[in-house]
C-alpha positions, 0 to 999 in steps of 0.5 A, spaced: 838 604 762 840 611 766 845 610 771 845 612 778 849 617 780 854 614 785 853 620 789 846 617 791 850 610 794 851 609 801 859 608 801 861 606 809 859 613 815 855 619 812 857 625 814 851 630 813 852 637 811 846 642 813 845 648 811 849 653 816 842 655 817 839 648 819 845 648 823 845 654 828 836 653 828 837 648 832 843 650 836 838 655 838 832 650 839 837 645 843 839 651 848 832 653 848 829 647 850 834 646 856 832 652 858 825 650 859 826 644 863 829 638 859 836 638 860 837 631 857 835 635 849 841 632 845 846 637 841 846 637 834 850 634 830 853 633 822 854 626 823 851 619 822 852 615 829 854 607 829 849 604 832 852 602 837 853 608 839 846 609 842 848 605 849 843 600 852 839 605 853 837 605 846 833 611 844 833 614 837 836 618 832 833 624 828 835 627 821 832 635 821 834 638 815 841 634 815 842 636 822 842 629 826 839 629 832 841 623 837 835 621 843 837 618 848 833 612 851 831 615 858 829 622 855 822 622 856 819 626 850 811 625 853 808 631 856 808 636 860 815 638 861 817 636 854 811 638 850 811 645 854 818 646 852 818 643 845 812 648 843 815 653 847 822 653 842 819 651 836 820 644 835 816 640 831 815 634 835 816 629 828 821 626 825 822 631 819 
């Protein structure tokens, strides 16, 4: 039987390492996508937030390419505004 790498275990907060490319990408989405009207679009980061970290607003985080992503709850991503920035900038509107 082979064993797992420890690598591939979870051990307490994970810190993502994107690719420098990912990262500086999504910077310049992130500043796009406020430019076009959604001042509320997260800046990106490289680490794993708590859960707690999200507020009673709740929301979401999301994990591009190792750049993370934290939505707040009160960000509203339907159309027009957001649809309209996120096709202008680039953004695929999915999760991966």
């Amino acid at each position: 039987m082979q064993k797992t790498p420890a690598r591939w275990w979870p051990s307490g907060p994970r810190r993502h390492e994107p690719l420098r490319a990912a990262l500086a990408k999504m910077l310049m989405v992130a500043q796009c996508i406020r430019r076009h009207g959604v001042a509320q679009f997260p800046e990106p980061k490289t680490s794993v937030p708590s859960p707690t970290s999200l507020g009673e607003g709740g929301g979401f985080v999301s994990d591009r390419d190792g750049v993370i992503l934290i939505f707040p709850g009160s960000l509203n991503t339907r159309p027009p505004t957001f649809g309209h920035a996120a096709a202008a900038c680039q953004f695929a509107r999915t999760n991966h």
